[in-house]
C-alpha positions as CSV (number, residue, x, y, z in Angstrom):
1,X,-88.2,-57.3,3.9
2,X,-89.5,-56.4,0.1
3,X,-86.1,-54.5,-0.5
4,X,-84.8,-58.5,0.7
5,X,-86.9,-60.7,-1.0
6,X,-86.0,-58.2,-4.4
7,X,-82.7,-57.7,-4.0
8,X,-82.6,-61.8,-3.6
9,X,-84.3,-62.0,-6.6
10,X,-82.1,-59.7,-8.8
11,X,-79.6,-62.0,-7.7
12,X,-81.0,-65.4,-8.3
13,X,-81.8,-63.7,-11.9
14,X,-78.1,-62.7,-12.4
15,X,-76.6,-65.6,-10.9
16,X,-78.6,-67.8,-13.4
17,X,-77.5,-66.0,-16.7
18,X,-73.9,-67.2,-16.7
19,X,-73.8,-70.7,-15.8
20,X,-71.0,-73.1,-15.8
21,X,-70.3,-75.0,-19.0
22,X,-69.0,-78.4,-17.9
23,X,-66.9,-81.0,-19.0
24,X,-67.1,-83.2,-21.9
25,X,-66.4,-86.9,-22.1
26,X,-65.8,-88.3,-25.5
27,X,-65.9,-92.1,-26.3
28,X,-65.1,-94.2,-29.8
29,X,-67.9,-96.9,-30.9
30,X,-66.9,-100.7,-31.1
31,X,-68.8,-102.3,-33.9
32,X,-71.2,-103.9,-31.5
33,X,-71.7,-100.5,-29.8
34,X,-70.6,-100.5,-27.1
35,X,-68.0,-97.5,-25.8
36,X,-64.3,-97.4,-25.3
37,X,-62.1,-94.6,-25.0
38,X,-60.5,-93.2,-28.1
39,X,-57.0,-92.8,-27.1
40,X,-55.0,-95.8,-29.0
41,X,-50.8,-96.1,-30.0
42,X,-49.2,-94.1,-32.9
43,X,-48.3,-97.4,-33.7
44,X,-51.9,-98.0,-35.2
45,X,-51.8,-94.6,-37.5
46,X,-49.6,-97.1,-39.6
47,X,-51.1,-100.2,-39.9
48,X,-54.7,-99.9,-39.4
49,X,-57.1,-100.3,-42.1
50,X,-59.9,-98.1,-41.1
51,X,-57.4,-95.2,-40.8
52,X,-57.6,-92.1,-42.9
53,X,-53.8,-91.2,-43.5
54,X,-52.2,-88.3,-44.9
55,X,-52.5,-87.4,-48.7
56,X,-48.8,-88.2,-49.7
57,X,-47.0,-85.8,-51.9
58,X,-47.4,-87.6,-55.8
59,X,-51.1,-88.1,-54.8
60,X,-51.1,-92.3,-54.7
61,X,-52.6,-93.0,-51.5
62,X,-55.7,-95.0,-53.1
63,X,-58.4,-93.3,-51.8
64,X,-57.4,-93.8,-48.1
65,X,-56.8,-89.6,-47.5
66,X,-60.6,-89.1,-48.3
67,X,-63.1,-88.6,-45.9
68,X,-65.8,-86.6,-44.2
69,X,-67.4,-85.8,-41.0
70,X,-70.9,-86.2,-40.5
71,X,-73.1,-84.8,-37.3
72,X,-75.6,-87.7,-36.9
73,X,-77.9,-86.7,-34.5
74,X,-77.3,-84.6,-30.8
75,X,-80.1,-85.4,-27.6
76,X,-80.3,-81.5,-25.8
77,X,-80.8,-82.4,-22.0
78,X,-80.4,-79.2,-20.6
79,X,-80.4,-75.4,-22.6
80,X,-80.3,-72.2,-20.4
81,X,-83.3,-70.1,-21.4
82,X,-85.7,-69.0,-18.8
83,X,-89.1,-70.2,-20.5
84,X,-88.1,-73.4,-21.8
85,X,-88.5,-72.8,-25.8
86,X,-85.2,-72.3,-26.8
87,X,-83.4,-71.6,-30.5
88,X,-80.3,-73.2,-31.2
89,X,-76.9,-72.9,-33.9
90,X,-74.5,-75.2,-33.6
91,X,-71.1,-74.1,-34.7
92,X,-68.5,-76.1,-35.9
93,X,-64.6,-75.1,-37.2
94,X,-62.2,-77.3,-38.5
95,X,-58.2,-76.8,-39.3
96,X,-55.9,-78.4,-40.8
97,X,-52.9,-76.3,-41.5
98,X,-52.2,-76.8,-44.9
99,X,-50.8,-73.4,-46.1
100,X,-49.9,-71.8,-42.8
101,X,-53.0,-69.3,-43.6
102,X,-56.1,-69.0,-41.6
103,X,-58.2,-67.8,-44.2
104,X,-57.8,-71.0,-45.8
105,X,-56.9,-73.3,-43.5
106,X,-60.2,-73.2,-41.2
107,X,-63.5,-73.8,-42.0
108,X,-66.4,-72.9,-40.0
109,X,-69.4,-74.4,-40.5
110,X,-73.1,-72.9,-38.9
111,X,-76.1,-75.3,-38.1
112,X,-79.6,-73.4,-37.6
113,X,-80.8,-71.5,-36.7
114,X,-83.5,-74.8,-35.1
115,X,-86.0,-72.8,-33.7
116,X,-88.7,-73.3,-30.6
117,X,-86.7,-76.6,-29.4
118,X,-87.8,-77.9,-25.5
119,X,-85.0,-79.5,-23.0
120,X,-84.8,-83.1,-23.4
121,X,-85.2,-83.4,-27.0
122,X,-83.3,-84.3,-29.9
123,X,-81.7,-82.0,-32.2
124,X,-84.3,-81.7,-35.7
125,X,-81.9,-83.0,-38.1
126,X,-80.3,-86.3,-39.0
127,X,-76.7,-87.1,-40.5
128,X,-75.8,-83.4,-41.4
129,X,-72.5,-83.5,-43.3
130,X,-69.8,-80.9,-41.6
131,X,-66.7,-81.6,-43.5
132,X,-65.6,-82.9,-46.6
133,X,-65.7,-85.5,-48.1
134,X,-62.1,-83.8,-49.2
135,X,-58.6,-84.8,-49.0
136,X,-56.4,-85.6,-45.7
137,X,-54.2,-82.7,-46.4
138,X,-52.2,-82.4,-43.2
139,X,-51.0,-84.4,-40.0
140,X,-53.9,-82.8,-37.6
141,X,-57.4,-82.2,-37.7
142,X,-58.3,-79.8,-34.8
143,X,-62.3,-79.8,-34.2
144,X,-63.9,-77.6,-32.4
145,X,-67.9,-77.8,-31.7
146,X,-70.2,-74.9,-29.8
147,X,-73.8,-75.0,-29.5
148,X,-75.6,-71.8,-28.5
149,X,-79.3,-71.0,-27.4
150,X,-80.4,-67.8,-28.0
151,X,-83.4,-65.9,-26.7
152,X,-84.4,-64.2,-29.6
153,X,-86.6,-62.1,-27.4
154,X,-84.0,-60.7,-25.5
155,X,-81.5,-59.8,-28.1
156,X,-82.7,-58.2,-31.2
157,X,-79.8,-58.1,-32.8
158,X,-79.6,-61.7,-32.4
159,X,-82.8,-62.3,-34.3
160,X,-81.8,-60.0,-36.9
161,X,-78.2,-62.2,-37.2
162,X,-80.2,-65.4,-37.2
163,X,-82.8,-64.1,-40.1
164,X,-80.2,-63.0,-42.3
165,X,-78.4,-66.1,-41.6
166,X,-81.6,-68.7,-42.7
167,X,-81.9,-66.4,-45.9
168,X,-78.6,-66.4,-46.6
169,X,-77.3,-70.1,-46.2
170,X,-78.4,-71.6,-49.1
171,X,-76.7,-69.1,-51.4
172,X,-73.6,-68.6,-49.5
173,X,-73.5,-72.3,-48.3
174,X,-73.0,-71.3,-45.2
175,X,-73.7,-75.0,-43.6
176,X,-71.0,-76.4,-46.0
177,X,-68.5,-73.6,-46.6
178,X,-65.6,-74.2,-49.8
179,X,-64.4,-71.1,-51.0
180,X,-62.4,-68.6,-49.4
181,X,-64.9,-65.9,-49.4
182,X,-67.9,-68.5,-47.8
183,X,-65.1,-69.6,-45.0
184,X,-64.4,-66.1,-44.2
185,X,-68.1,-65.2,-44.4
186,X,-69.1,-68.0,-42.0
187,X,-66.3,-67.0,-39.7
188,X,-67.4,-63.8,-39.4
189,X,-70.8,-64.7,-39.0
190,X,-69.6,-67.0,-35.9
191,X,-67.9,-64.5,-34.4
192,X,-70.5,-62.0,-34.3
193,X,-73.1,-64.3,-33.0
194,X,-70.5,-65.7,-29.9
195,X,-70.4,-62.2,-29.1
196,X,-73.4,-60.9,-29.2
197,X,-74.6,-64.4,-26.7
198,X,-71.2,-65.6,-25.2
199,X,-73.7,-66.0,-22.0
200,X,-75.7,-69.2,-23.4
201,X,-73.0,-71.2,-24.2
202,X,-74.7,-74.8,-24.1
203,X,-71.3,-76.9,-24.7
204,X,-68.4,-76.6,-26.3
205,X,-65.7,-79.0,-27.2
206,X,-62.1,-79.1,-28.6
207,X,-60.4,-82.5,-30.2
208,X,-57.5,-83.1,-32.3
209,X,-57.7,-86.3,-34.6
210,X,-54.4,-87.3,-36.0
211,X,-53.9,-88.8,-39.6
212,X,-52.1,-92.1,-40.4
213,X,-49.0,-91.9,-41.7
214,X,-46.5,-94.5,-42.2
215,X,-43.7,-92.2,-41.6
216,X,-44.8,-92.5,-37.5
217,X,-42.4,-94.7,-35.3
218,X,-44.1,-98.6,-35.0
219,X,-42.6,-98.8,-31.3
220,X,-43.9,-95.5,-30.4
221,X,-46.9,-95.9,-27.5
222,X,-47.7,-92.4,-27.5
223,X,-51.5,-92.6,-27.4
224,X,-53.5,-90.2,-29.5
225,X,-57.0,-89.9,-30.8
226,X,-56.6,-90.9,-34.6
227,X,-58.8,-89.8,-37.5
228,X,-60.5,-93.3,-38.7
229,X,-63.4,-95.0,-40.3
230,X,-66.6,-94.7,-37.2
231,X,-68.2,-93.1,-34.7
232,X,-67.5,-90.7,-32.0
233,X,-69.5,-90.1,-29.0
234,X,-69.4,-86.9,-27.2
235,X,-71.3,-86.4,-23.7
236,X,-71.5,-83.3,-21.5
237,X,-71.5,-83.8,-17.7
238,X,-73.4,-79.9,-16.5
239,X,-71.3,-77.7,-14.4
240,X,-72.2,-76.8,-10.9
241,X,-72.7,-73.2,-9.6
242,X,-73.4,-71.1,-6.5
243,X,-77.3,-71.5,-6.2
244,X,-77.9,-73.5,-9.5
245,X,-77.3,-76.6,-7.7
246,X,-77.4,-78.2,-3.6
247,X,-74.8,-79.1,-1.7
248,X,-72.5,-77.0,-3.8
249,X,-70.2,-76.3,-0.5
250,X,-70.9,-79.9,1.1
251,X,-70.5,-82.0,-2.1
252,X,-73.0,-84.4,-1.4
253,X,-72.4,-83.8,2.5
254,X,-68.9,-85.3,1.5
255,X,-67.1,-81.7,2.6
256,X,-69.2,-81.3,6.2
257,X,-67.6,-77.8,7.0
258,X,-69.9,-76.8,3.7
259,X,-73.4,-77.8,5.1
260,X,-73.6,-74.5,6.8
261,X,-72.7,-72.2,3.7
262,X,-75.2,-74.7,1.7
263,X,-78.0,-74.1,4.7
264,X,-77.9,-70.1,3.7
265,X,-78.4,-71.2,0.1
266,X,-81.6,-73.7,0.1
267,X,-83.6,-70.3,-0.3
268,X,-82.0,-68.9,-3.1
269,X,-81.2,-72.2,-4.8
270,X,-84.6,-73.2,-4.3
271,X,-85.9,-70.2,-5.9
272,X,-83.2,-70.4,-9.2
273,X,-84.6,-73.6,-9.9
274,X,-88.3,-72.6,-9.4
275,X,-88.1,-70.0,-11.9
276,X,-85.1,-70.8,-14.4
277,X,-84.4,-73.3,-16.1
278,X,-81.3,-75.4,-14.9
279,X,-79.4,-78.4,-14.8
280,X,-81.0,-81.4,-13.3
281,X,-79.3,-84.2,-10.9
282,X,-78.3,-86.6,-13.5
283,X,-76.5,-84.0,-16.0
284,X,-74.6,-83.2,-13.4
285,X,-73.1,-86.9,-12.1
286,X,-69.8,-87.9,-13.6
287,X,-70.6,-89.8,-16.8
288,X,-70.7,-93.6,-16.6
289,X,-70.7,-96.0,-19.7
290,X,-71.0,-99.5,-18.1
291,X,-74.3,-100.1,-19.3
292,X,-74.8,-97.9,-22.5
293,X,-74.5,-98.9,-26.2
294,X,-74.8,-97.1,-29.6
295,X,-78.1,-98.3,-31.6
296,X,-79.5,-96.7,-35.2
297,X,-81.5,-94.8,-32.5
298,X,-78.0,-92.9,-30.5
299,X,-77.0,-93.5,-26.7
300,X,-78.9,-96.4,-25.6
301,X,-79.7,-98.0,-22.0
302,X,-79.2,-101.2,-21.5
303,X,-79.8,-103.3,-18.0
304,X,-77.4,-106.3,-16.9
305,X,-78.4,-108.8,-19.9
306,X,-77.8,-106.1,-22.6
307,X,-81.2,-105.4,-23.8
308,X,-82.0,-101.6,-24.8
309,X,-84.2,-100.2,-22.2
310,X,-84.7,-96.7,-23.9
311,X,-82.5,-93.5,-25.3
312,X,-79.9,-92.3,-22.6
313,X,-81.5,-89.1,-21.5
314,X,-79.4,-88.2,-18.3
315,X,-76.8,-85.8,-20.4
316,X,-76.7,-83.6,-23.5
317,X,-74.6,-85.4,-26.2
318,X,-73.9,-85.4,-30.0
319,X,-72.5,-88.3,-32.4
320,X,-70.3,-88.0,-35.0
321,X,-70.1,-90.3,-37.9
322,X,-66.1,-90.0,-39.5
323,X,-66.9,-91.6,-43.0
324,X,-63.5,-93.0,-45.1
325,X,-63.3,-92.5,-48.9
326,X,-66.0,-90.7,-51.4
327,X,-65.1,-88.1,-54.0
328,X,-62.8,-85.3,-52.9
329,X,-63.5,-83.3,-55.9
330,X,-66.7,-82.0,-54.8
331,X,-64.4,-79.7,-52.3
332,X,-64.0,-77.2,-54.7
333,X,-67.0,-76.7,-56.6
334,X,-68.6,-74.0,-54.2
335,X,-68.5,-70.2,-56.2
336,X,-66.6,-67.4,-55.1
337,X,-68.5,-64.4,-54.2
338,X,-65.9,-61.8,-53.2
339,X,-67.5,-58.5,-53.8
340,X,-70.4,-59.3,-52.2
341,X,-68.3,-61.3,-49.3
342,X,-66.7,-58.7,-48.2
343,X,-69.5,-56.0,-48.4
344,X,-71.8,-58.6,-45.8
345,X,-68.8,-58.5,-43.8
346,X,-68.7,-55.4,-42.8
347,X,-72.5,-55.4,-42.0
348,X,-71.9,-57.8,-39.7
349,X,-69.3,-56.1,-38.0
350,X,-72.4,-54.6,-36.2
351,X,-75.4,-57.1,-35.8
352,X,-78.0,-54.1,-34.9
353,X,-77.6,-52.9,-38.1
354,X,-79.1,-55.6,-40.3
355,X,-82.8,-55.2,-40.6
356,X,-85.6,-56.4,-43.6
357,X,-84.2,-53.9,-45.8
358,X,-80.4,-54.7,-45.8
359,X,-81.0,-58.5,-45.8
360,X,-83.2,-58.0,-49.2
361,X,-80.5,-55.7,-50.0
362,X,-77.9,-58.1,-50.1
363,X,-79.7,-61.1,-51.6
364,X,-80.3,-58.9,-54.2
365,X,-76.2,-58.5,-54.6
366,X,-76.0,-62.3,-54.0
367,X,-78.3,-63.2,-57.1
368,X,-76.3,-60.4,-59.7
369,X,-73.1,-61.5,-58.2
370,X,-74.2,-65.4,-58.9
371,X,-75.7,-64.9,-62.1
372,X,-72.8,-62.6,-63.7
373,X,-70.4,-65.5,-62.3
374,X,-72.5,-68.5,-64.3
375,X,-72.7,-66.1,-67.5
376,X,-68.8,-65.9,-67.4
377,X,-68.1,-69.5,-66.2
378,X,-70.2,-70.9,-69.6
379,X,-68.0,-69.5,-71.9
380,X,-64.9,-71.0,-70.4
381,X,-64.2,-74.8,-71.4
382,X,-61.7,-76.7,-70.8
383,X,-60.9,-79.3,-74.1
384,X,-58.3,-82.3,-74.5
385,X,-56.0,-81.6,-77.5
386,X,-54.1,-84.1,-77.0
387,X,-52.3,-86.9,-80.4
388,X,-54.6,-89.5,-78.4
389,X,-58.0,-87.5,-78.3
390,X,-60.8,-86.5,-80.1
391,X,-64.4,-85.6,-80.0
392,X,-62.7,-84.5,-76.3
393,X,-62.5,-88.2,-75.0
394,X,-59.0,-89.5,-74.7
395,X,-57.6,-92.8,-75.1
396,X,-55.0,-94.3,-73.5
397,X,-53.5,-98.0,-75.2
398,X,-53.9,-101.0,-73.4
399,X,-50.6,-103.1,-74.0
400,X,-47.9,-104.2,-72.0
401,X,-45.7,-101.9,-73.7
402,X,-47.9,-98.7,-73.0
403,X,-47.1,-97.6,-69.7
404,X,-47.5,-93.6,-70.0
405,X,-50.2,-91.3,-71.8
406,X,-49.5,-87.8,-73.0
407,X,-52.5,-85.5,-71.7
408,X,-53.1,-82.1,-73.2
409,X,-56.2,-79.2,-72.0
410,X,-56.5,-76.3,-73.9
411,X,-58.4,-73.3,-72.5
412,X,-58.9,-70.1,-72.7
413,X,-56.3,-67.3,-71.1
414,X,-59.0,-66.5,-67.9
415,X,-58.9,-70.1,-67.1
416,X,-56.3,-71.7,-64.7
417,X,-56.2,-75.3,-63.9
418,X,-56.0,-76.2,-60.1
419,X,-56.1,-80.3,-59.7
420,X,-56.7,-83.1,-62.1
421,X,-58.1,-86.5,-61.1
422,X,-59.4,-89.9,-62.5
423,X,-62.2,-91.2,-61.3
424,X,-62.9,-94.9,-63.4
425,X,-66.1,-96.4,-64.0
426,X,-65.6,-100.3,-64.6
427,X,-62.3,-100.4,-62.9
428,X,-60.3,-99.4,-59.7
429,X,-57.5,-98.7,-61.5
430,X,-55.9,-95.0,-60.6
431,X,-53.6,-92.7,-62.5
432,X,-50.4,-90.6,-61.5
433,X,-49.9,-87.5,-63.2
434,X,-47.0,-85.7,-63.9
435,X,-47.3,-82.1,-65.3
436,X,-44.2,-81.5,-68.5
437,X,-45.3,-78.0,-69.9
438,X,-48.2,-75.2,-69.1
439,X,-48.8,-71.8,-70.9
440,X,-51.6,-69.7,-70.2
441,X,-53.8,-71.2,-72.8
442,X,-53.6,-75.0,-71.8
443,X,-51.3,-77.6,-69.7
444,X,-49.8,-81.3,-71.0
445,X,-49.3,-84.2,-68.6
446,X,-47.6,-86.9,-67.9
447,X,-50.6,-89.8,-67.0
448,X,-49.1,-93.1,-65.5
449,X,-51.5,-96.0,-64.0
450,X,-50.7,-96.3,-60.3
451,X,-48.7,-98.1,-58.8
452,X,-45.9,-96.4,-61.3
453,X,-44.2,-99.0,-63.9
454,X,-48.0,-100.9,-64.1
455,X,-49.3,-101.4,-67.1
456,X,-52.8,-99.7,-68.1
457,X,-56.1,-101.9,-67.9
458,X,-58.8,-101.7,-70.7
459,X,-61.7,-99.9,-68.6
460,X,-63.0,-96.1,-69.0
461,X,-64.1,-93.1,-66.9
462,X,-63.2,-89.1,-66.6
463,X,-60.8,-87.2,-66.0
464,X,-62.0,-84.6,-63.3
465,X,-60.4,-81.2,-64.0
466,X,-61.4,-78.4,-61.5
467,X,-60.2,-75.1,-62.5
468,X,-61.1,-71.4,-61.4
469,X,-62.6,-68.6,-63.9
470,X,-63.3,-65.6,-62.4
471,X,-62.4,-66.2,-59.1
472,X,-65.0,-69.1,-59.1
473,X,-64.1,-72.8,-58.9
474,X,-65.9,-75.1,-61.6
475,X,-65.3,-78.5,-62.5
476,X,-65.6,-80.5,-65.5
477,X,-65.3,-84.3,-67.1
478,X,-63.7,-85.4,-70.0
479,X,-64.2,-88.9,-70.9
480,X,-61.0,-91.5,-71.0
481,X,-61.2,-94.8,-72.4
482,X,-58.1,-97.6,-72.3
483,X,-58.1,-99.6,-75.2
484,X,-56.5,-102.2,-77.6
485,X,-56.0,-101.4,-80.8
486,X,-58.1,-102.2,-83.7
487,X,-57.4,-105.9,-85.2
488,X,-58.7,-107.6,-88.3
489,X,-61.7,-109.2,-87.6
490,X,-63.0,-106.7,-85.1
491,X,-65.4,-105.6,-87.8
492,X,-67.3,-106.1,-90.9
493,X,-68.1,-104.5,-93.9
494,X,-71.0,-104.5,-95.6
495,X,-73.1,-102.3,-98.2
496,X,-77.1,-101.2,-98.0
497,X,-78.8,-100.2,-101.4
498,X,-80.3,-96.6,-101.7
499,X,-83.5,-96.2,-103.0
500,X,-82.3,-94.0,-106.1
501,X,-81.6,-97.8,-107.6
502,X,-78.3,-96.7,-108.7
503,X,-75.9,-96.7,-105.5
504,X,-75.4,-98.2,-102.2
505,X,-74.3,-96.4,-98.8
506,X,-70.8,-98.6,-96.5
507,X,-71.6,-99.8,-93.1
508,X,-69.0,-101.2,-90.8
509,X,-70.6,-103.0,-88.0
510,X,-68.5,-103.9,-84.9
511,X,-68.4,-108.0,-84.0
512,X,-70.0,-109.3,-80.7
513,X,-68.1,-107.6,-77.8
514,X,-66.0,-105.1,-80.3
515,X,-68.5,-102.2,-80.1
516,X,-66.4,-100.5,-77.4
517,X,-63.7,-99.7,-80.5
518,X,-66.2,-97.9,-82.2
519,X,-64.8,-94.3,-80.7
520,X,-61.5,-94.7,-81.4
521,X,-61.6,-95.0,-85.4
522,X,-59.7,-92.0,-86.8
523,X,-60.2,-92.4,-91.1
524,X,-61.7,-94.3,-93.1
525,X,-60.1,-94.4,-97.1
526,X,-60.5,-97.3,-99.9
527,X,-57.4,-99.4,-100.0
528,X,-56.6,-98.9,-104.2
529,X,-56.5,-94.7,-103.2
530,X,-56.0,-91.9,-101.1
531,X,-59.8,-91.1,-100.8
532,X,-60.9,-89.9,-97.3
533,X,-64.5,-91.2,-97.0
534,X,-66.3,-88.9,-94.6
535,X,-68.5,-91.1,-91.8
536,X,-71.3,-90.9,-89.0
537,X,-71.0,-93.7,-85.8
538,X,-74.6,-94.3,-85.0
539,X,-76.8,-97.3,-83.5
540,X,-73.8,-98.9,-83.2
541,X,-72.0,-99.0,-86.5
542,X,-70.2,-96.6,-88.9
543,X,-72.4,-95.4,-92.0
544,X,-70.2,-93.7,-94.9
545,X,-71.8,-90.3,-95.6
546,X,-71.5,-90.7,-99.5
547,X,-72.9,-93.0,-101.9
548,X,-71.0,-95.6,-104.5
549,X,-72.3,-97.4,-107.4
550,X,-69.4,-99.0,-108.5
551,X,-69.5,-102.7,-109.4
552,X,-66.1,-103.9,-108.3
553,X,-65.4,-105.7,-104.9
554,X,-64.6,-102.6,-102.1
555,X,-62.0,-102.7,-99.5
556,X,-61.1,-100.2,-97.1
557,X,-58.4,-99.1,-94.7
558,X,-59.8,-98.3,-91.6
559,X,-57.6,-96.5,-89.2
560,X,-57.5,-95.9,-85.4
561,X,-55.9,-93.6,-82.8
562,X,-53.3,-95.9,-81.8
563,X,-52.5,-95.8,-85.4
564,X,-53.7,-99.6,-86.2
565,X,-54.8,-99.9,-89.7
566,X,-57.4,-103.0,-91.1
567,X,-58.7,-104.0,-94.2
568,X,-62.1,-104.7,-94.4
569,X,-63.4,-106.2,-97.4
570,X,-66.8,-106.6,-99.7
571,X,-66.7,-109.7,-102.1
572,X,-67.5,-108.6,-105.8
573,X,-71.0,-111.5,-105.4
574,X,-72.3,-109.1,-102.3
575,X,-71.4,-105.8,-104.5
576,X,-73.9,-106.9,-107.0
577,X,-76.9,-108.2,-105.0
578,X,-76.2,-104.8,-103.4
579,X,-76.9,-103.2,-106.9
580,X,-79.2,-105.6,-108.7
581,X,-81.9,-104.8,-105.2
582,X,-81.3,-101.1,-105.7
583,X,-82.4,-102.2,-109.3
584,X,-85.6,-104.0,-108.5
């Protein structure tokens, strides 16, 4: 009878170590938020506004290819570990095939580790960003979303992973991987921990979103889940196992011939759910959504009249928030850390061998590697050298003849530039670019406002260069500002007497609403000859950097970067007050 009752035992133990994963229903919010299902016509990937469509090949798609993915909160129901204090990692890997390459085209992402969680509780974090914001660059996102428990007291290797891991992720950026060498690392990292605890598998869930793209076929009633503005619910429904559950056999005394087999296993079942932790009644119903909503809060009840009653508690889920628009440039600003990449990879080939030592080991590599990488990255700048720049700001005309820009970068040889972007201030006007010549030491473009043919309007902002050094991606701004040119009137000119008594200093001051045209003044001469008069913009006006004591009216030509030329003036009357209260 003890050799029973054991052996029964053993196999209630085993039985309960590799449960069933379930299904997973997923559900779109309306903007009142309620739940519907996701599936809707190709025929909306073209015309729908909330839609995040496919970066087109010359770039102009007005912001609607950028957005990112954000992990708002997640309610764990149910998580298999035997004393109810779990520890869990979500991980997360996006594709979108782009060059054809894995390495590049998927990016896993790790959550965690979140340590000492109970069941029925929500996930410690709020609106964690998983992706992006970047560009739509294909036809197909795929998702794909795990969440693990571990028993760190069962698997030491496991612990030792999920150490290295929390002191790791900040300098690798593991929970937001750009670079090739933090998407390989985090890949790697994934793999190792999936194998080492493929048993506690909490839920796991594949989608596809598909981009808008006005290439698709308006007739076509092909339904797909699109990639759009909003929410995305995602529920598990618990699977059901021999001896995790009753009436596995009889399904709910719908399958009679099963009573008897169920009869045998009331002891055993009785006993898996005594002792282990498993899946309760309601996690295992089919899901329903009749009477649930989305508030600020998640999954919410609600009873025949639509009033919240509580959260929704019966199931495991996790919401997504799919955000449209933000700045794609902040992609590729993550470093590269290749050396020490690849020499972490290989420790993780084999998670028992990481202990205290090798993790302070390799943060010690991580800090060299980082701090060798900034030292090199400072003394590579990119600068405009373009006809239409200086003191690296560039200016583009506003006229309705000026419908293109020349753009020039210079850099050094180490340097190599990988996108260029606007990104205005005052406006929401956007460029095109079009690249006519590169070397190794700098690159000239073509810049056009967008749509192409439009005319530029007066407005500033940066141009957003990212550009790699090193094998590390970096990013800088160079100031633009679209302007008219300089037109009599726009300033005056007047003199302030020194206190030697014997000469007076020029100052052009700009007229109500003309001090944006301060930057773009190129020279300053005096109209009767060729004498360059050096000059300082400060407080708002231009101060001549020499002195002048003679007694004559003054005129200037002052000239711009558009090549505009004007001729301020100082009446011979003003000339001598200026010198008769140097005088006094």
């Amino acid at each position: 009878m003890k050799a029973f009752i054991l052996l029964l035992v053993s196999f209630v133990l085993i039985a309960c170590s590799s449960n069933p994963t379930g299904t997973v229903s997923v559900r779109s919010v309306e903007p009142d938020g309620t739940l519907k299902e996701p599936l809707i016509s190709t025929a909306s990937l073209v015309t729908d506004g909330n839609t995040i469509f496919k970066t087109e090949a010359d770039g102009s798609t007005d912001g609607n290819d950028v957005y990112a993915i954000y992990l708002t909160d997640a309610y764990l129901k149910y998580l298999a570990d035997w004393w109810g204090v779990n520890e869990v990692i979500f991980v997360v890997e996006f594709t979108e095939a782009v060059t054809g390459e894995t390495d590049s085209d998927i990016t896993t992402k790790i959550l965690g580790p979140y340590e000492k969680l109970a069941d029925g509780i929500k996930a410690p974090f709020l609106n964690k960003a998983l992706y992006g914001p970047k560009k739509m660059e294909s036809d197909l996102l795929s998702m794909n979303i795990k969440v693990y428990e571990y028993d760190l007291d069962e698997n030491d290797g496991s612990s030792a992973m999920l150490e290295f891991i929390a002191a790791t992720a900040e300098s690798f950026s593991l929970s937001n991987p750009i670079t090739l060498g933090e998407i390989k690392l985090a890949k790697e990292i994934a793999n190792t921990l999936l194998l080492a605890n493929e048993n506690d598998l909490v839920m796991e869930m594949d989608i596809d979103f598909v981009a808008g793209n006005s290439k698709y076929t308006p007739s076509n009633h092909s339904n797909v889940v699109p990639l759009k503005d909003g929410e995305v619910i995602m529920v598990k429904q618990e699977g059901c196992a021999v001896m995790t559950c009753y009436d596995y056999f009889s399904k709910d005394w719908s399958n009679l011939p099963g009573l008897l087999p169920d009869f045998f296993m009331l002891i055993p079942t009785t006993l898996n759910r005594a002792f282990v932790d498993t899946p309760d009644h309601s996690s295992l119903k089919d899901f329903n959504d009749e009477k649930l909503i989305v508030t600020k809060d998640g999954i919410t009840e609600v009873d025949d009249q639509k009033k919240p009653r509580g959260l929704y508690k019966d199931k495991t889920w996790l919401r997504l928030n799919i955000v449209k628009g933000g700045d794609a440039s902040q992609w590729s600003f993550r470093k590269k850390l290749y050396p020490t990449a690849e020499e972490v990879e290989k420790l993780l080939k084999n998670p028992y061998s990481l202990n205290q030592d090798n993790i302070d080991s390799i943060l010690k590599g991580i800090n060299d590697a980082q701090k060798s990488l900034t030292d090199a990255t400072k003394q590579a700048v990119v600068q405009l050298t373009s006809e239409m720049s200086q003191n690296n700001i560039h200016f583009i005309e506003a006229s309705e003849e000026t419908k293109t820009s020349g753009l020039c970068l210079h850099h050094p040889e180490n340097v190599t530039i990988i996108n260029l972007a606007s990104r205005p201030t005052d406006t929401n006007q956007t460029f095109l670019y079009k690249k006519v010549s590169s070397s190794k030491q700098g690159s000239c473009y073509t810049v056009m406002a967008s749509p192409e043919g439009t005319t530029f309007t007066q407005g500033e902002g940066d141009f957003i260069v990212n550009y790699d050094v090193n094998d590390t991606v970096n990013v800088q701004n160079l100031s633009y500002l679209v302007r008219s040119k300089l037109a009599d009137g726009d300033f005056t000119l007047s003199c302030h007497p020194n206190t030697d008594n014997t000469s007076y200093q020029l100052v052009l001051t700009p007229k109500e609403g003309r001090e944006d045209k301060l930057p773009q003044i190129t020279n300053i001469t005096f109209s009767d000859a060729n004498q360059v008069i050096p000059f300082t913009t400060t407080d708002q006006i231009i101060k001549t950097n020499s002195d002048f004591n003679q007694k004559d009216s003054v005129s200037l030509n002052v000239k711009d970067i558009f090549g505009a030329v004007i001729t301020p003036s100082i009446p011979v009357a003003d000339i001598q007050t200026c010198l008769k209260l140097s005088q006094s």
